[in-house]
SEDOPA-21970 format. One record per residue (C-alpha): z negated, y negated, x. Coordinates in steps of 0.25 Angstrom, whole numbers, padded with zeros to 4 digits, always signed. Each point is the difference from the previous one (the first is absolute). Example, Ala and Ser with C-alpha at 12.3 -4.5 7.8 and 13.67 -1.06 7.14 Angstrom:
! residues 2
-0031+0018+0049 +0002-0014+0006 
! end
This chain:
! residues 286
-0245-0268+0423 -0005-0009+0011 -0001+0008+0014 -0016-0002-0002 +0001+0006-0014 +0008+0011+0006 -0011+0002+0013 -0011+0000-0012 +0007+0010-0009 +0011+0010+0007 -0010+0009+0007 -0009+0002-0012 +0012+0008-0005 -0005+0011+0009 -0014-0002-0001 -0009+0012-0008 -0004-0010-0009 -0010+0009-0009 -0006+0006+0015 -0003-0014+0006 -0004-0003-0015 -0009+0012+0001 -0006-0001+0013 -0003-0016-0003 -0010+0006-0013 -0007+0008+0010 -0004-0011+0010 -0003-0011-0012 -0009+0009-0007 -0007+0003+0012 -0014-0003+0000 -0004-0001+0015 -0007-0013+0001 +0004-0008+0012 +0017+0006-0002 +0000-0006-0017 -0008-0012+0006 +0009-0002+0010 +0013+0002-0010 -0005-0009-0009 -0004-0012+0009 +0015+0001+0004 +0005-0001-0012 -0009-0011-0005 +0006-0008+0013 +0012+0003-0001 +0004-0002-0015 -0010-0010-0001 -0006+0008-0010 -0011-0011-0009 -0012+0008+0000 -0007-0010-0007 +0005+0005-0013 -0004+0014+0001 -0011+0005-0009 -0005+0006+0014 +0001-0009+0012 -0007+0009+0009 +0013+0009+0008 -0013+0012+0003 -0002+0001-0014 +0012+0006-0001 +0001+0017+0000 +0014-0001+0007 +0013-0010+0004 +0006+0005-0015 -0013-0004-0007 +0001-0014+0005 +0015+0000-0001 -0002+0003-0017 -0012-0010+0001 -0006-0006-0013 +0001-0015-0001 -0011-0009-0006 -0003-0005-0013 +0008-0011-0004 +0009-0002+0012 +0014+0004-0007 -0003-0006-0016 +0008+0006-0011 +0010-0009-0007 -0004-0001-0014 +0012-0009-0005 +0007+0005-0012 +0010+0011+0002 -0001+0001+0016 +0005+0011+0009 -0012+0001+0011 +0005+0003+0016 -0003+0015+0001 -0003-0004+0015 -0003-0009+0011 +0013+0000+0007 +0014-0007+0003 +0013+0001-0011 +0010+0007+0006 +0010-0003-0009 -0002-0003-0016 +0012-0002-0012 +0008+0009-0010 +0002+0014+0001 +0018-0001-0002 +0006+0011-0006 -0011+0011+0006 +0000-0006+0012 -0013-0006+0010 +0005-0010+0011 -0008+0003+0012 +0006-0009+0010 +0012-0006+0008 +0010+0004-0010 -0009+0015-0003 -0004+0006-0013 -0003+0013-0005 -0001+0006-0014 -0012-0001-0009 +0005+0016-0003 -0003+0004+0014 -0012-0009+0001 -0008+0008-0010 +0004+0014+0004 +0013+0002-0003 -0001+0000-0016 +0011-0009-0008 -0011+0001-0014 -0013-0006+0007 +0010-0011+0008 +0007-0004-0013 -0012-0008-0009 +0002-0010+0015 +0014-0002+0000 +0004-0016+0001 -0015-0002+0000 -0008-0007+0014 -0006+0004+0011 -0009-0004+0012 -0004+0005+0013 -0011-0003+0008 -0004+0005+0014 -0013+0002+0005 -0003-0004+0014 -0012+0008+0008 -0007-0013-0003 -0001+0000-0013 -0009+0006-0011 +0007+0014-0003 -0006+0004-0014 +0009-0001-0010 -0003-0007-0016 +0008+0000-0013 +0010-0012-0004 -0002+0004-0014 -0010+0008-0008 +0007+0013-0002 +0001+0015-0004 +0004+0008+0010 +0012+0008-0006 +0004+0009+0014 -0002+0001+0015 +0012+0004+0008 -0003+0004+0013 +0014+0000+0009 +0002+0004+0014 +0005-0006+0011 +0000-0006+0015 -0008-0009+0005 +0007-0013+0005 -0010-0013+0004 +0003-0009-0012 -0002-0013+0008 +0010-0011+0000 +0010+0005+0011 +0002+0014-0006 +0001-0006-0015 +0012-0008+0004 +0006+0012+0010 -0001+0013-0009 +0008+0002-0011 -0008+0006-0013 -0012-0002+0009 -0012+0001-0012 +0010+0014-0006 -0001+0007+0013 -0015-0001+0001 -0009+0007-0004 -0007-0007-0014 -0008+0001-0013 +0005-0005-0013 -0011-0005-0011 +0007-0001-0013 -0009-0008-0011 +0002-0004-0014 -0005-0014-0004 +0001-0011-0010 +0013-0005+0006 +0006+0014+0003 +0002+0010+0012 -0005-0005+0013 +0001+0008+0013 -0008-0002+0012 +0006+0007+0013 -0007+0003+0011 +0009+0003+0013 -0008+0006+0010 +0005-0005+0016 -0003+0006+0014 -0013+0002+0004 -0005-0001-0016 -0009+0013+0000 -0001-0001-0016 +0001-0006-0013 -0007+0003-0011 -0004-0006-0014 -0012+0000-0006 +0002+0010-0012 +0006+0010+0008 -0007-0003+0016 +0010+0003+0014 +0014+0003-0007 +0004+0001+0014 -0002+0007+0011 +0004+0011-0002 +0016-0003-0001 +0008+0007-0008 +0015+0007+0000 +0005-0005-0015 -0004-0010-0011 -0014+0002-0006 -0005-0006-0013 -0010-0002-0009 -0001-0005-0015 -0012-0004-0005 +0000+0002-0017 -0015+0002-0004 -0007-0005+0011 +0006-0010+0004 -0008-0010+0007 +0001-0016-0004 -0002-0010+0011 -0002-0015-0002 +0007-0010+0007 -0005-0003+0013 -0008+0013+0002 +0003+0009+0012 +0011+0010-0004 +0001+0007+0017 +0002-0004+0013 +0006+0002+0015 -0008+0008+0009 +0009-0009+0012 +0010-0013-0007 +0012+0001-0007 +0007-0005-0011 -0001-0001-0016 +0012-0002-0008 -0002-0004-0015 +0010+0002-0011 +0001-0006-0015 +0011+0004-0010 +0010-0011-0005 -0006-0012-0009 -0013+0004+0003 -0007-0010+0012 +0004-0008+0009 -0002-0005+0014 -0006-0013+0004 +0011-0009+0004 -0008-0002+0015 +0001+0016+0001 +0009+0003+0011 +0003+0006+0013 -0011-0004+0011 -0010-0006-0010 -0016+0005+0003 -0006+0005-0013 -0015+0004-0001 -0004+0011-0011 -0004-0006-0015 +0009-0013+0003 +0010-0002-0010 +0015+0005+0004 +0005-0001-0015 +0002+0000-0013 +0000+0010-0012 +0011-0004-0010 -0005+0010-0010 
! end
């Protein structure tokens, strides 16, 4: 850990992270004019957030900071792969790290890993179908468009909803805390496709007021003491690859899992690399 790393990281050990997380929600879902205006202007200056691909350019058109924040994006602007047997970017974002999941194990970074068991609520039966398989994780910055689309066209099998803190999940406390995305807070998608299980993790960070999905709307707040899940049998929704399966209220990070023999990764996705949502970051082997 780098002293800058440490300035950046120690004191949120002591920070109410679901408080701040909570008191955040109440200020971007505001919907005073001139305060949401202001909010957003400095975000869009900051980040240097591109408006011109926004389905509405217009900041007062939106009903508060989170509306903008969650913001649709036009027609067009992120095409769909059609090649054969792609695996889509879920997101607009940056690979945190990608490769093999070794023995039950997920490397996070500078010689960190955590188990693909505790990743998905602590359960050694929905970790197994993912041993020896791959993973990747991308990070959303606040600049970047924070809905959430399928990889794959899958059937949702369970949601796992798993509690926990709320560390930032930006690059100087990815490399500084050990089991970074097990201690937060997350939601785990478990689907069923035509090249077996996939997961799609969504770690919640602070200042993330919710996440939600699009069968089952906000899965968090509020938080929750133990393990919750949800199996889906009869009912279970379908969704096509590259349509919106949830999204960050506030950035984070999405981690994807395949089982062994089943996909692979493009040989350009590694750590750093910019993705944008329906590119192609792989291949189905099956």
């Amino acid at each position: 850990m780098t002293i800058k790393e440490a300035l950046t990281t120690l004191p949120q050990y002591a920070l109410p992270h679901h408080a701040l997380s909570r008191m955040l929600s109440i200020l971007t879902h505001c919907e005073n004019k001139p305060w949401k205006n202001l909010f957003i202007k400095q975000i869009i200056r900051y980040y240097g957030v591109n408006m011109d691909e926004a389905l509405e350019p217009d900041i007062n058109a939106y009903k508060c900071f989170n509306h903008f924040f969650t913001r649709e994006l036009k027609p067009g602007v992120r095409p769909l792969t059609t090649e054969n047997n792609a695996i889509a970017s879920p997101a607009d974002g940056t690979v945190s790290q990608a490769g093999d999941i070794t023995d039950g194990n997920i490397f996070q970074a500078k010689g960190k890993s955590f188990s693909t068991t505790d990743l998905l609520g602590g359960s050694a039966e929905r970790a197994e179908p993912f041993n020896n398989g791959i993973f990747t994780t991308i990070y959303l910055a606040p600049k970047d468009y924070h809905r959430l689309h399928m990889p794959l066209t899958g059937t949702l099998r369970e949601m796992v909803h798993i509690p926990g803190r709320l560390f930032s999940v930006n690059t100087a406390t990815t490399n500084s805390v050990p089991g970074l995305f097990v201690r937060n807070e997350r939601v785990a998608a478990i689907f069923d496709t035509d090249s077996g299980p996939m997961a799609l993790v969504l770690v919640g960070a602070i200042f993330v007021s919710s996440i939600e999905t699009v069968w089952h709307g906000v899965v968090t707040p509020p938080s929750i003491e133990s393990v919750q899940s949800w199996r889906y049998q009869d009912n279970a929704p379908t969704l096509q690859i590259g349509e919106e399966m949830g999204r960050f209220n506030m950035g984070s990070t999405i981690i994807v899992l395949f089982a062994k023999g089943k996909a692979q990764w493009d040989s350009e996705l590694k750590a750093e690399k910019a993705v944008k949502l329906g590119e192609v970051i792989g291949k189905t082997l099956v």
